[in-house]
C-alpha positions as CSV (number, residue, x, y, z in Angstrom):
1,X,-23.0,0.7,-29.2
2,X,-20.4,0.3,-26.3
3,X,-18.7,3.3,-24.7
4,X,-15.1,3.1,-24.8
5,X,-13.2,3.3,-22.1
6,X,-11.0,6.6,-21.7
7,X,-7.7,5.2,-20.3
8,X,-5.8,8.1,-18.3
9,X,-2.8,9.5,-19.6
10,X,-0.6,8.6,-16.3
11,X,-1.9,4.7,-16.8
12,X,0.8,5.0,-20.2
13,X,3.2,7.3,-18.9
14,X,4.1,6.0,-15.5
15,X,5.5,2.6,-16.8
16,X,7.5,4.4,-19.2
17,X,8.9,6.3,-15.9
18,X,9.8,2.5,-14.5
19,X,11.6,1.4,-17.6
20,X,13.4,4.4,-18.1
21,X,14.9,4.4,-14.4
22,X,14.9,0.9,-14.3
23,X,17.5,0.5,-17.6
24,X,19.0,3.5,-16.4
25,X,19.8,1.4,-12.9
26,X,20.8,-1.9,-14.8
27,X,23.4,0.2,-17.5
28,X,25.0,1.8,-13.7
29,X,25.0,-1.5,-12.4
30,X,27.2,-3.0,-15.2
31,X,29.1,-0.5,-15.5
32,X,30.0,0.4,-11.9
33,X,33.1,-1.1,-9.8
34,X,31.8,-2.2,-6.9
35,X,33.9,-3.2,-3.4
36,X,33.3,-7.0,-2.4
37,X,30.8,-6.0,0.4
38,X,28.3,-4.3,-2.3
39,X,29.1,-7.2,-4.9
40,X,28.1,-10.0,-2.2
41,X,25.0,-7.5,-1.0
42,X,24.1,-6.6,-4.9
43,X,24.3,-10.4,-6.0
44,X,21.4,-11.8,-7.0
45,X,21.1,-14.3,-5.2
46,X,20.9,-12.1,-2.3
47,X,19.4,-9.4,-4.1
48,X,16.3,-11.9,-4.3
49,X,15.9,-13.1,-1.0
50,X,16.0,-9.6,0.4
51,X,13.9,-8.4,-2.2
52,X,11.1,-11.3,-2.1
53,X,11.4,-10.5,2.3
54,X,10.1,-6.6,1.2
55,X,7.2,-7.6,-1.2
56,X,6.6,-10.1,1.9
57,X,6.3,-8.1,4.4
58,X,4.7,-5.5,2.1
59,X,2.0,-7.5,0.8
60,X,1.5,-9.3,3.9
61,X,0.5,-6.3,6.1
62,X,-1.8,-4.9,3.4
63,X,-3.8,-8.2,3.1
64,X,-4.4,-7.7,6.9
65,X,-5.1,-3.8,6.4
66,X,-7.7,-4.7,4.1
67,X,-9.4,-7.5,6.0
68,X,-9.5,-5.1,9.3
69,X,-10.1,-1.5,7.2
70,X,-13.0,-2.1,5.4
71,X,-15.2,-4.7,6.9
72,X,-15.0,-1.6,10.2
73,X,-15.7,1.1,7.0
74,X,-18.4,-1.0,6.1
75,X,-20.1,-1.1,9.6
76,X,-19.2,2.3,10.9
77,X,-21.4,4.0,7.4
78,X,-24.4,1.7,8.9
79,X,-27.1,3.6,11.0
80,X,-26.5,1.7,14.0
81,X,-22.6,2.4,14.3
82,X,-22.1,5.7,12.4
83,X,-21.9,7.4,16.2
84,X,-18.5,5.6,16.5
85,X,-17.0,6.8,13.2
86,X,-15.3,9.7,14.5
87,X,-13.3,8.0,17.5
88,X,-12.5,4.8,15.3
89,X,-11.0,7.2,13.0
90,X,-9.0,8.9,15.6
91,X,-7.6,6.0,16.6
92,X,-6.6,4.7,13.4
93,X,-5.4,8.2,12.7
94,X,-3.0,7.7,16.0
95,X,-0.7,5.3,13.6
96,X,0.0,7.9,10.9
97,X,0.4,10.8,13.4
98,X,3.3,8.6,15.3
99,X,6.6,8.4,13.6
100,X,7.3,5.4,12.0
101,X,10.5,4.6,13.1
102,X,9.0,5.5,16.7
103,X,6.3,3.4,16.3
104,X,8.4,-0.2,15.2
105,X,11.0,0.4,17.9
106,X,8.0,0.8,20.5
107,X,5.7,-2.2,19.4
108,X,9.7,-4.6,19.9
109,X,9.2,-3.8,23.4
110,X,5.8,-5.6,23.6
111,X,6.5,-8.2,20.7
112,X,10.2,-8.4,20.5
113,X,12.3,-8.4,17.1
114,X,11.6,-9.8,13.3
115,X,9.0,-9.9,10.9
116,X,5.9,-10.5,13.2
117,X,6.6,-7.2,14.4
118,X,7.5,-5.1,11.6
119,X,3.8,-6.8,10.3
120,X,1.9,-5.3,13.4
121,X,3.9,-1.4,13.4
122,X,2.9,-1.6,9.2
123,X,-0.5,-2.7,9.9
124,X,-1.3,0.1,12.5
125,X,0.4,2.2,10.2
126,X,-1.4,1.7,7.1
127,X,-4.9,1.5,8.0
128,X,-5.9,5.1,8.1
129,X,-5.8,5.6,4.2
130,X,-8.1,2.3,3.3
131,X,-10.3,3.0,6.9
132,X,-11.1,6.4,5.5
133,X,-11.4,5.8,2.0
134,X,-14.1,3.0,2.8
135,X,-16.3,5.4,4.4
136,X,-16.1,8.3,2.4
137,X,-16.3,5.9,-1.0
138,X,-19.5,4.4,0.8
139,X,-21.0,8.1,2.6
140,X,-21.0,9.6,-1.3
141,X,-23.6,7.1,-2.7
142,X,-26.2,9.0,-3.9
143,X,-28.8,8.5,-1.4
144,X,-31.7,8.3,-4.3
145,X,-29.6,5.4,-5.9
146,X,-29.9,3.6,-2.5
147,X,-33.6,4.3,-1.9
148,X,-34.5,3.2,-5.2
149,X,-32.5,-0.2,-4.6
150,X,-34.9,-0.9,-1.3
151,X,-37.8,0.7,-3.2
152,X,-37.6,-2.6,-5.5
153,X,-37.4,-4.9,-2.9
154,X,-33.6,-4.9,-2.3
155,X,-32.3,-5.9,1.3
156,X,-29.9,-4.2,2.9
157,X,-27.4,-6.4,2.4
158,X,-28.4,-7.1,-1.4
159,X,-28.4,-3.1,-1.6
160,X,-24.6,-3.0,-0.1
161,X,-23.4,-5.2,-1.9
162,X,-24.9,-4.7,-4.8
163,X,-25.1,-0.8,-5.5
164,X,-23.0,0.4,-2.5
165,X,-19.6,-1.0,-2.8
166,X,-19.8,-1.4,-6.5
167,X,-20.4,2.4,-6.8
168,X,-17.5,2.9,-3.9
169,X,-14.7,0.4,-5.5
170,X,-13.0,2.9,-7.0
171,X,-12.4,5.2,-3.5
172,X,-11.3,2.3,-2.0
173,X,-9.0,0.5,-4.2
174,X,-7.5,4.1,-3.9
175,X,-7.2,3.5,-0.7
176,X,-5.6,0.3,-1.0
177,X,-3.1,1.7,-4.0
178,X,-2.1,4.3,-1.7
179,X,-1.8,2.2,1.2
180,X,0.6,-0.2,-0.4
181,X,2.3,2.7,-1.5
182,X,3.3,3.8,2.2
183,X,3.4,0.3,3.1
184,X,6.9,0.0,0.2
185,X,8.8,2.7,2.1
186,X,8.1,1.9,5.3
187,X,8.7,-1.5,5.2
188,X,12.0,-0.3,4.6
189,X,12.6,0.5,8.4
190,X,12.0,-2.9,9.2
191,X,15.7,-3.6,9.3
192,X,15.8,-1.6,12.5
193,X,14.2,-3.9,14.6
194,X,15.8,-7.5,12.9
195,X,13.2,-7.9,9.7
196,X,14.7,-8.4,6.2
197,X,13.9,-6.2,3.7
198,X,15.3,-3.7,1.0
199,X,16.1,-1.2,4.2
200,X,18.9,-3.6,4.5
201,X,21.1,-2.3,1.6
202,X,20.4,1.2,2.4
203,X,21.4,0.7,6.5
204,X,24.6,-1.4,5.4
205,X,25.4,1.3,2.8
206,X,24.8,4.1,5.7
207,X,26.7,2.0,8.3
208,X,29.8,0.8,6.4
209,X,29.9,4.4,4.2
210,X,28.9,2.3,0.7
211,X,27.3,5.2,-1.5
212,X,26.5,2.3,-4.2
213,X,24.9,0.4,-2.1
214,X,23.1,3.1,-0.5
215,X,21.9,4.3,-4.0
216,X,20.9,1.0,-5.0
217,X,18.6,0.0,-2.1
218,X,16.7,3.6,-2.6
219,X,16.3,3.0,-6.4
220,X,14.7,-0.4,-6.4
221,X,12.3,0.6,-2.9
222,X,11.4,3.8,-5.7
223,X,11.4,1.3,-8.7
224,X,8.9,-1.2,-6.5
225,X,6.6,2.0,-5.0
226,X,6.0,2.8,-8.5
227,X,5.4,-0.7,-10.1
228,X,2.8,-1.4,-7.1
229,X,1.2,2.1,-7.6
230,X,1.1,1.1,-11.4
231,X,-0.7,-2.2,-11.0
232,X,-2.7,-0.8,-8.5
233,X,-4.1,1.9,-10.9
234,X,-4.6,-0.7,-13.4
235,X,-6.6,-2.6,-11.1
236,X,-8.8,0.1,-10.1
237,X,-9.3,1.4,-13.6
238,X,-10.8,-2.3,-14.7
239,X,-12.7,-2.5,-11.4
240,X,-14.5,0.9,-11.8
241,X,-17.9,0.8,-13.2
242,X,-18.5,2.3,-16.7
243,X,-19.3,5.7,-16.9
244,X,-17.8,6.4,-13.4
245,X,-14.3,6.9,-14.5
């Protein structure tokens, strides 16, 4: 007879969190008078592009997180390059120690303004959390589960791939959920250094003294951290072996 799955309790209650700030924001919206600088910022039109420009950029840097973060997780819990763990992590430690702000303005120096940028400062940024979560998710393997792979004629590589990561997806993908998390607000301070995003609303509210708009742009980066954090948990609740979770 199959197990059923125990969903966790936050799985339910977080998108009830999203809807109710969510209808919350829309009955503000149409109820608020807004100056002809928020109304052309808060259109939808605009509201899109800037909008599609954050998941963008978002998205974008944590596809390039992941592809650098745990292929090096992978090979630093391997016998022949586990000596180099400690300084790899330092290094990729060096990005969340550094302000971020700090760390955007100082990579335009090298790079310049606009997106390409803002994708390298995130990147640096954000690999830490996945980098770490890798090995750890990989290092707490029971080593009897791996020895009794090879002791039935498993490869290595048959072995990681087929009782290593399987065992250490859900680590990861926490990881990754809490990567993309970061990844959401920082991306906000993208605008500082010429790359569109939903930091946008909030600078131009700051700037021209908009409090709406100001509000606005925080609510949807907080309504957009906790949708991504959402799917992410759903994600790594189906990819999670039964009878792990």
């Amino acid at each position: 007879m199959n197990r059923i799955r125990r969903v966790p309790l936050d799985v339910w209650f977080e998108p009830l969190i999203i809807l109710v700030i969510g209808i919350g924001y829309v009955l503000w919206y149409r109820s608020t008078t807004f100056t002809p600088t928020e109304q052309a910022s808060l259109s939808w039109a605009n509201l899109q592009t800037t909008l599609l420009e954050h998941i963008k950029l978002t998205v974008t840097a944590t596809v390039i997180v992941v592809v650098i973060a745990i292929p090096l997780g992978i090979a630093l819990t391997r016998p022949a390059l586990r000596r180099f763990e400690p300084a790899a992590v330092n290094i990729a430690n060096i990005g969340q120690a550094a302000p971020a702000v700090g760390l955007l303005v100082l990579f335009t120096f090298w790079l310049g303004t606009g997106f390409r940028t803002a994708i390298v400062g995130l990147v640096v940024y954000a690999v830490l959390p996945i980098l770490q979560n890798t090995i750890v998710g990989l290092r707490q393997v029971d080593q009897r589960t791996i020895e009794a792979s090879r002791g039935i004629g498993f490869s290595g590589a048959r072995t990681l791939f087929q009782v290593e990561l399987p065992l250490a997806v859900p680590v990861i993908l926490n990881g990754v959920r809490t990567a993309l998390v970061i990844l959401v607000g920082t991306a906000t301070l993208s605008t500082f250094i010429g790359a569109t995003s939903l930091g946008t609303l909030i600078t131009t509210g700051v700037t021209l003294f908009l409090p709406k708009l100001l509000v606005s742009g925080a609510i949807l980066v907080a309504l957009l951290a906790l949708i991504i954090d959402w799917l992410g948990r759903l994600v790594e609740l189906a990819a999670t072996p039964r009878g792990i979770s």
